[in-house]
Residue, then its C-alpha position, 0 to 999 in steps of 0.5 A: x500500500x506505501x507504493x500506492x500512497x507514492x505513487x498517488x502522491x505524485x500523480x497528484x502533484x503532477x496532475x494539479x500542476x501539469x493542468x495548472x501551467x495548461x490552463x495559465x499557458x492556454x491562448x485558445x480563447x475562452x472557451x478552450x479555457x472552459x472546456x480544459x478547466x471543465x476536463x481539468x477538473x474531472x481529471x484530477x477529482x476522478x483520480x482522487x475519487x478513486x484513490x478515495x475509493x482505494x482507501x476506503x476499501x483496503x481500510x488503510x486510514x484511521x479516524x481523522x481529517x482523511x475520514x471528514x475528507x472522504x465523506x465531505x467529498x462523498x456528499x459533494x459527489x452524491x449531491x453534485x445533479x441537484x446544484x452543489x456543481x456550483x459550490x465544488x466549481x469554487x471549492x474544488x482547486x482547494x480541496x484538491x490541493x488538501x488532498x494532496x497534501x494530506x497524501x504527502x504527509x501521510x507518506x512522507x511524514x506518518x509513515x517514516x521508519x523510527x530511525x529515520x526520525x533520529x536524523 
């Protein structure tokens, strides 16, 4: 599961800049921009729904902000057709970026041997 974690960790980080600079860098007109916002979006929310998934499934997360996590994104999908589109469309970027985040520390801080803190 670690090499899970690793790999998500950097499929995340690569996915939210690699969008990013396409969004900055695009002189398509507007509404390229909204077309790539739009897939910017599913893209780097599909992956984290489904790394969310395969958390869920192998258990690999204890009761804390991962937990609030899944269920405020799970809300947030489930209620996505009756108008909470509009609310992820603002809060979406951020909530990726937490992820992310939330996924770095758990590899790279959490899961540290103990004799690596010793360093």
């Amino acid at each position: 599961m670690k090499t899970f974690k690793i790999i998500d960790v950097w499929i995340n980080i690569g996915l939210i800049i690699s969008f990013t600079t396409l969004i900055i860098y695009d002189a398509g007109g507007f509404d390229v921009m909204n077309n790539l916002i739009i897939t910017s979006y599913f893209v780097v929310g599909g992956w984290q729904v489904i790394s969310m998934l395969v958390h869920a499934i192998t258990r690999t997360f204890t009761y804390g902000a991962r937990y609030v996590y899944h269920w405020i994104t799970l809300i947030s999908v489930v209620t996505m057709p009756a108008g909470s589109i509009w609310i992820l469309w603002l809060t979406a970027p951020f909530m990726a970026v937490f992820y992310t985040w939330l996924c770095y520390r758990e590899v790279y801080m959490k899961m540290r041997r103990p004799l690596d803190l010793l360093k």
